[in-house]
Structures are given as C-alpha cells and as structure tokens.
C-alpha positions in Angstrom: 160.6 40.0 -99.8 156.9 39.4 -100.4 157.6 35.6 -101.7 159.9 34.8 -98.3 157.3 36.1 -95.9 154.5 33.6 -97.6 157.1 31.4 -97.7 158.2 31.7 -94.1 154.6 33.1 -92.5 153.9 29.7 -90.4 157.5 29.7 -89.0 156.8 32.9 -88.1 153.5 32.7 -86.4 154.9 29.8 -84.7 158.2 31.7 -83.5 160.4 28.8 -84.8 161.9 31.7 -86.6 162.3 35.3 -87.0 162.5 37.3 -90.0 164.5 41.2 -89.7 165.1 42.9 -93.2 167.9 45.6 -94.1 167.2 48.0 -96.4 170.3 50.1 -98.6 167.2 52.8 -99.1 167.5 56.7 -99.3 163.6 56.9 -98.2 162.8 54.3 -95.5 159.6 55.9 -95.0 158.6 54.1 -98.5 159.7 50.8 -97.5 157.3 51.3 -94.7 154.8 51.6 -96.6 155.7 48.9 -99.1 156.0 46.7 -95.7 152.4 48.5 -94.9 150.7 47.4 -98.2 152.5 44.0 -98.4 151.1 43.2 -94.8 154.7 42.5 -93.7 154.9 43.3 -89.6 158.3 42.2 -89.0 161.3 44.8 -88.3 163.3 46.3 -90.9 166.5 48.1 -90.1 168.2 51.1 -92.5 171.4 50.9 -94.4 171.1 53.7 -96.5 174.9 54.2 -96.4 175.3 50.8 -97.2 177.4 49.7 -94.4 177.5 46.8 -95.3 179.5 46.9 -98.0 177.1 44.7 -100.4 176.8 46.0 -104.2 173.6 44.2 -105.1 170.1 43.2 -103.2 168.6 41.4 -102.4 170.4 39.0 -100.3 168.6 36.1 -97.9 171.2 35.1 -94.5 170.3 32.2 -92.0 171.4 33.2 -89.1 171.0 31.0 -85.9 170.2 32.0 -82.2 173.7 32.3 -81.3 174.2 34.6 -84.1 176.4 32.0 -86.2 175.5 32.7 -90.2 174.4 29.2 -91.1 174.2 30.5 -94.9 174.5 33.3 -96.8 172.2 33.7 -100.3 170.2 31.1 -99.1 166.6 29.6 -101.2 163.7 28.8 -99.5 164.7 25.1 -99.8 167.2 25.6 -97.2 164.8 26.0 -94.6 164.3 22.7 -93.7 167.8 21.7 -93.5 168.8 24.9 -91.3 165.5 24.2 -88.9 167.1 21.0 -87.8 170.0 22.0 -86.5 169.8 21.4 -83.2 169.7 24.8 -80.6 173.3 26.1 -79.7 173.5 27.4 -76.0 175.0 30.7 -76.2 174.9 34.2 -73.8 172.8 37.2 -74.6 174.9 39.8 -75.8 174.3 43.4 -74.3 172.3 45.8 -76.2 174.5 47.9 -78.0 175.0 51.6 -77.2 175.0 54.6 -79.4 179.1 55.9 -79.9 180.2 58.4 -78.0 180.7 61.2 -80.6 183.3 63.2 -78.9 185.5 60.3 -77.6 185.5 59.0 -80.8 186.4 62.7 -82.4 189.3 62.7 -79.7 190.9 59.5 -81.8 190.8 60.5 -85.2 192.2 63.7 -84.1 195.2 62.1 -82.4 198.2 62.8 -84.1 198.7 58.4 -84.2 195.4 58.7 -86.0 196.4 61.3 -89.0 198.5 59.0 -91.7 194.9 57.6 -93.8 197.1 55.7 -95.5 197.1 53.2 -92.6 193.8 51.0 -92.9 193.3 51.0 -89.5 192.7 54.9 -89.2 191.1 55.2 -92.6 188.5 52.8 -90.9 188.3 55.0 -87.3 187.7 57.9 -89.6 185.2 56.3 -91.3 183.4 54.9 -88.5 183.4 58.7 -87.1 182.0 60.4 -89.9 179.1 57.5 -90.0 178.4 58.3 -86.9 178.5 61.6 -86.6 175.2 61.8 -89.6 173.7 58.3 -88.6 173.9 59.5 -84.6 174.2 63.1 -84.4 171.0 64.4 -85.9 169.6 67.1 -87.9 171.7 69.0 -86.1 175.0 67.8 -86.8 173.7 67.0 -90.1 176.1 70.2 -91.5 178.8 69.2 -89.9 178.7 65.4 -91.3 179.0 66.9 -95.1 181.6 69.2 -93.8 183.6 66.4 -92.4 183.0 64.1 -95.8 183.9 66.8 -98.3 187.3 67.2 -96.1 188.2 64.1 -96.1 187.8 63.9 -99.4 190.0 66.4 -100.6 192.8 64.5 -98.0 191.7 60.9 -99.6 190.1 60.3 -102.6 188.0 57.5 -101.1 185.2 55.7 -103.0 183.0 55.2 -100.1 183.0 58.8 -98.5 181.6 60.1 -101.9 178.8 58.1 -101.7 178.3 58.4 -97.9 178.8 62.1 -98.9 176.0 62.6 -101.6 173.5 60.3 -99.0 174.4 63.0 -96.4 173.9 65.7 -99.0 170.5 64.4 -100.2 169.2 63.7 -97.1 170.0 68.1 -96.2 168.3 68.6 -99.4 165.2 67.1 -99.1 164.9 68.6 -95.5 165.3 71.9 -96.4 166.6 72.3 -100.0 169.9 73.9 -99.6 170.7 75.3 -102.9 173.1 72.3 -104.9 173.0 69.8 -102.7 171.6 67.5 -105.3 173.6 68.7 -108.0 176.4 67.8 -105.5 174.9 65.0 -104.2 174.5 63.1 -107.9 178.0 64.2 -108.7 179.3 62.7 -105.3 177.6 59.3 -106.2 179.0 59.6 -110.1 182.4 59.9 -108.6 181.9 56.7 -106.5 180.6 54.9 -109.3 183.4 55.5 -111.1 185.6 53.9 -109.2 183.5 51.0 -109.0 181.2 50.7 -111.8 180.0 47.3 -109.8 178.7 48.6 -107.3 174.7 48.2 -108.3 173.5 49.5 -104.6 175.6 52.9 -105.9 174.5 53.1 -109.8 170.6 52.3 -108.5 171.1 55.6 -106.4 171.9 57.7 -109.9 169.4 55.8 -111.6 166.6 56.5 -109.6 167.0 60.2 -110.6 168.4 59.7 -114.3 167.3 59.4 -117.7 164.5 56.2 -119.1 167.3 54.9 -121.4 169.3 54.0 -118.3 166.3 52.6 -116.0 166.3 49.0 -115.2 162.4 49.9 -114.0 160.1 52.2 -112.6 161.5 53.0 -108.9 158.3 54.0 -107.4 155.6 53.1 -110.2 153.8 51.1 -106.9 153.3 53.6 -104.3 149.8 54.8 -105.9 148.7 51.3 -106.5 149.9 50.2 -102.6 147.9 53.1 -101.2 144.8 52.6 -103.2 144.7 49.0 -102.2 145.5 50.1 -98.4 143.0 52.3 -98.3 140.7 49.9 -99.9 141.5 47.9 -96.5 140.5 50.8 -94.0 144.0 51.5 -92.9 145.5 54.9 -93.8 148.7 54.6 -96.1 151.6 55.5 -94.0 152.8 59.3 -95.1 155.9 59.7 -96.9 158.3 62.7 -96.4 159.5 62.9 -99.8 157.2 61.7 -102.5 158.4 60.3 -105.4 157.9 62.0 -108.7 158.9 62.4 -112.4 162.3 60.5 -112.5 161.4 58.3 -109.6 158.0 57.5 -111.3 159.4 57.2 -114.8 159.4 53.5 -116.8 162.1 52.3 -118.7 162.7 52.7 -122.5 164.9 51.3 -125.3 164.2 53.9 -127.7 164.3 58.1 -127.0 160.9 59.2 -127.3 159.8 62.7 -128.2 156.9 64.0 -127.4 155.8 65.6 -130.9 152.2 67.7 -129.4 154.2 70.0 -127.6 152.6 73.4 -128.1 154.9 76.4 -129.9 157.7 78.6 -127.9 155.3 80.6 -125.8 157.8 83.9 -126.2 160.1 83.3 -128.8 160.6 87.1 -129.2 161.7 87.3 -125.6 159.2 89.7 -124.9 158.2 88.6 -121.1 159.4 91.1 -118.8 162.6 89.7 -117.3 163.0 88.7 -113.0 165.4 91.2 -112.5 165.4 91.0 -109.0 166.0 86.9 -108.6 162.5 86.3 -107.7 162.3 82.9 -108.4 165.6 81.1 -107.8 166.3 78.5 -110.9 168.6 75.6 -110.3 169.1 72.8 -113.1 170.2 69.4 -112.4 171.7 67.1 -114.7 171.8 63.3 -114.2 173.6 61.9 -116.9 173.1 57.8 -117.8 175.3 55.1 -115.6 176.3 53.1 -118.9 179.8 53.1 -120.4 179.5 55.3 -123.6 175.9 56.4 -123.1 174.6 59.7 -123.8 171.2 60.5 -122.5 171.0 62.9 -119.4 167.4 64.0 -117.4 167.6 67.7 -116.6 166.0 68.3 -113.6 164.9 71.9 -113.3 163.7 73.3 -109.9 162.3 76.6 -109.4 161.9 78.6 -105.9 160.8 81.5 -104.5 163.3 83.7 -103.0 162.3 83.6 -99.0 164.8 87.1 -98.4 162.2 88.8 -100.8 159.0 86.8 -99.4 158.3 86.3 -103.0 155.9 83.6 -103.6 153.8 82.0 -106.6 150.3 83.5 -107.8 148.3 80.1 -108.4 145.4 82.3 -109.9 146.7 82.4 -113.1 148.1 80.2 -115.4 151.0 77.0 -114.5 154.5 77.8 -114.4 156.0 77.0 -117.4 160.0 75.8 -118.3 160.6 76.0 -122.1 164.0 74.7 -124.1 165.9 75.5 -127.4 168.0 72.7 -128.2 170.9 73.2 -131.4 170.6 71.5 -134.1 170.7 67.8 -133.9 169.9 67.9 -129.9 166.5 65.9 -128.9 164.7 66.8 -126.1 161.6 64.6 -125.0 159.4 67.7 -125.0 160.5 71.3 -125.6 158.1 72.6 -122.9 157.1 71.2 -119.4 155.0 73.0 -117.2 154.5 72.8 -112.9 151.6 72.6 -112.1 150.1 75.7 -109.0 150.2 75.1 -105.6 147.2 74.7 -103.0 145.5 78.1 -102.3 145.8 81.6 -103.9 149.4 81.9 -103.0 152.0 79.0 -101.4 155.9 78.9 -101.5 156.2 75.4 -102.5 159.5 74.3 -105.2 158.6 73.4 -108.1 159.8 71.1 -111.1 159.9 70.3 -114.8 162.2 67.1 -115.8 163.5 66.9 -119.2 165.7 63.8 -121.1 167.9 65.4 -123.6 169.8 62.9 -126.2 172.8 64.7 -128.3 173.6 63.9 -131.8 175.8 61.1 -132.4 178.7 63.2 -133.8 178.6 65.7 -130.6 182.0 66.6 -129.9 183.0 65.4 -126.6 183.3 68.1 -123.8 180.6 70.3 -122.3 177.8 71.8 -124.2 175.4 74.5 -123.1 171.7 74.3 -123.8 169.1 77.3 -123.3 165.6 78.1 -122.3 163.9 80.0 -120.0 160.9 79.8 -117.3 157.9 81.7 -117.7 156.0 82.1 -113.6 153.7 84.6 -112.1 155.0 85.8 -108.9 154.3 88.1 -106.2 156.2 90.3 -104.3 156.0 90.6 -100.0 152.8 90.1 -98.7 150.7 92.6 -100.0 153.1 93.4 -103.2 152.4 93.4 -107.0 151.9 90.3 -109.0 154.2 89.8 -111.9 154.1 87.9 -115.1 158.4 87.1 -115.6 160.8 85.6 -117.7 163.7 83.8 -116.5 166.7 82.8 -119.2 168.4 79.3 -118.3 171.9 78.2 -119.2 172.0 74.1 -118.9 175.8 72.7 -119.3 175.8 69.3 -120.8 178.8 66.9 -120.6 178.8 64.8 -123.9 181.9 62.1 -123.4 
C-alpha cells in the first residue's frame, strides 16, 4: 500500500483519482493504525469474511467513474494509460441500504428455499448469515454462530467454516467465551482443508500458529509505528485486541529450544491443588498449515472464575505454566511465565505460548502432553490468598 500511495499522492491531491483499500483483516483497528503511521488518509473498507472471494492480497483494480474495472492486478505503469481514457457519462447510483434482516430470514425459511443443493439458495443462505453478523451487532452476534454451525451440519460448506471461526473469534476477543478459539482455529483448519489455496484462509491459522510455519512476523510493526507516531505528536490509534506472542513471533527454519530454562518448580507435586476451579485453564493448539508438518503452538490461557470472584494476587510472584514432554518431544521452553496484572489485584486472562515439535517416529494419532500452572489467587473480595497447583492435559494430533 505504502509504495501506491507515493506512487499515486499527486493524483490524489489533485482529485484526478481516488484511492479506497479493502482489507481481508480480523483487526481493522490495526490497519488503522498502520494507515495512521503510514500517513495514508484515504478510506479503507473491511472484508474480514473475505467476501470477495480472493485467496491472496494484495490486489491493485482500476476502476473508472462509471464503475467499469478498466484492470484488474494492475502496476503503477498503467496509470498513465488508464488516466487517458476519456470520462464516461454515467448516473449516480443510490447509496446502498443495510438488508432487511427479517425479510431476508422470511426467504431462506421458505419451504422453495430449503434444497442447498440448489446454488441459488445456498447463496440466499449465505448472504443471510453474512448479514445477520456483518449487520446485526453484538447483539445478534450469538445468533450468527448459531446459524453457521447449523448450516454446517446441513452442508459441509468451505466458506461457512471460515465465516464461522471469524464470527467465533470476533465473540472471543469480546468477551472470551470459553473455546471459541479453540473452535474458531478448528473452523478455519476445516476450510483450509478443503482448499489448501486459499492463502487469505491459511494466513488466518498462521497468524496464531507455530514459527516453523510463519511466512513473517504478523504484527512485529505496531511498536515501531507507534513509537514513530508518537515521535510526530499524534497519539497512536488504540487497538482492541493487541497483538502478542504468536502474532509477534518471527519466522524460523529450524526448532529452537530455549536451553536456560530454570528446573520444574514442583516436581514432587507438592503445591496445594485448585480444587475449587479457581483459575479456569483452557489450551489451544494451532497445528502448522504445511502438508506433512509437525510443529503445533500451544496456546494456554488462564482465568479467573467470575461465579467465585476469584481473582489474581499480583503481590507475589508471576503466574507460572510448566510442561513434561515424553521422551523425544521438544518443547521451545519447558516453562513460561505471565507476567501480574496492574494493581494489587485485577481479573485480567492471562497467557503462556508454547511450540512443541514430536519426534520423527511419533505414531500418528493424538498424543497427550502434561504440565501444570502454578498462580496465586484470591478468593471473593475480602477472601484468602492461595498459592495453587493446576494439572494440564494437552492432546496433540501427530498425522
């Protein structure tokens, strides 16, 4: 983007032209602040469903005033060319309207509408569902996933899974439903599956997966852009979501242990053990996008149980994730720790990431790792503070 806009900035100024991006991005709150530190003004509109059907970015369109594609990939060279074209009379089009939700429900529940085999409903069904999350909400957000998953069970459709684990990772980062992005991953592995071309799709799993299967670092620039923005005077625009470990992570060719990592801080299992459920413990696993790859990054979150108004102690020492991998397993770094929260309490999730490689003569089929999480937690608001264990079971698929 940043080479077209120098490329294009005069046309610009000059209003020969005008430049409007699309996005296929989870977060568009980070593209706004890549736009932000890149000093790009012009409008960028949100595909993160990919509705547009592309498998692979970026793409440049000329498009003239009458809407007429002039060319699709198109180089900077074609400017010229597509600038002399002289104007096309044409009539302004009426701004489009949001869809009516419930008219449109009224069609796909129509008896003419039920036989998905028929292309034409497939599509009306499709174009509901997208509505329904892109239009509906927060609200209706609930009721777009239900709808997905359904439809899904009815017709095993590509396109819904990955429309299904955006809908499911958008609920999760809002208010961290419990598996949403174990289901959400899992959603976007099924699509990929069925069309292991689809680079908009693997990009998705990547962003959360393991180094060996990075093409780069997703996010490696947000520090840099708000350092430099704020070296400006501006204020970096906020993001709602920030990117971390995975996100954050560069690329390798080779699996790299960490060998520092202190000793197993209860190997005796002597750490009283959260009885109660605490600290809720979900683990993740995002296993590499590449045909006959083995890696996985294990993404273990950790949360305070609200129904118990548990919540961390941050005036003692870091919560701490430790793993015992059988023989032949490597894991980057047997312990990981998350760091406290702000003030003497908070109620924050927290999260260690871990890359775990199997031996080469794993047998195919799932394989369960363990370790535990050491936290100090307190109970109610005026309850006692505890130093707990909590034991982990981590399935891995080896294929």
């Amino acid at each position: 983007m940043p080479v077209w806009h120098e490329a294009t900035k005069a046309l610009q100024e000059s209003g020969q032209i005008q430049v409007v991006g699309i996005i296929q991005e989870q977060h568009p709150d980070r593209c706004a602040l890549f736009m932000q530190w890149k000093e790009m003004d012009w409008p960028i509109m949100v595909d993160s469903l990919d509705l547009l059907g592309v498998s692979a970015v970026p793409i440049t369109v000329l498009i003239d005033e009458a809407g007429v594609v002039y060319k699709v990939r198109a180089r900077t060279r074609d400017l010229e060319a597509f600038l002399s074209e002289p104007p096309v009379e044409f009539e302004e089009a009426a701004a489009p309207q949001a869809p009516n939700l419930e008219e449109l429900r009224a069609h796909v529940s129509s008896e003419d509408s039920s036989d998905l085999r028929d292309p034409a409903n497939l599509n009306a069904l499709r174009y509901f569902i997208d509505s329904v999350f892109l239009w509906g909400g927060p609200q209706r957000l609930d009721e777009a996933i239900l709808i997905y998953q359904s439809t899904l069970v009815m017709h095993d459709d590509a396109t819904f899974a990955f429309h299904l684990g955006v809908a499911l990772q958008s609920r999760y980062e809002k208010s961290h439903e419990p598996d949403d992005f174990a289901r959400a991953i899992k959603a976007w592995s099924h699509a990929l599956a069925s069309d292991p071309n689809q680079y908009i799709w693997r990009r998705r799993i990547q962003q959360y997966g393991p180094r060996l299967d990075k093409p780069y670092s997703f996010y490696d620039w947000v520090s840099q852009a708000r350092d430099e923005i704020s070296a400006r005077g501006e204020t970096p625009l906020p993001l709602g979501t920030e990117p971390r470990g995975a996100e954050l992570a560069y690329p390798a060719r080779t699996f790299v242990v960490d060998e520092t990592a202190k000793a197993d801080p209860d190997p005796d299992a002597r750490i009283n053990l959260d009885q109660r459920g605490l600290i809720g413990i979900e683990t993740i696993v995002v296993p590499t996008t590449e045909a006959g790859g083995s890696s996985s990054r294990v993404h273990v979150l950790l949360t305070p149980n609200e129904s118990l108004n548990a919540h961390w102690n941050n005036e003692s020492d870091e919560t701490e994730v430790w793993l015992s991998p059988p023989p032949g397993w490597r894991v980057n770094a047997l312990g990981r720790t998350a760091p406290n929260g702000p003030g003497a309490v908070s109620t924050e999730p927290r999260r260690v990431e871990f890359e775990i490689l199997p031996p080469d003569d794993a047998s195919p089929g799932i394989h369960v790792l363990s370790g535990y999480a050491l936290y100090y937690v307190c109970e109610d608001a005026d309850g006692q503070c505890l130093y707990l264990r909590r034991d982990i079971q981590i399935p891995i698929t080896v294929r």
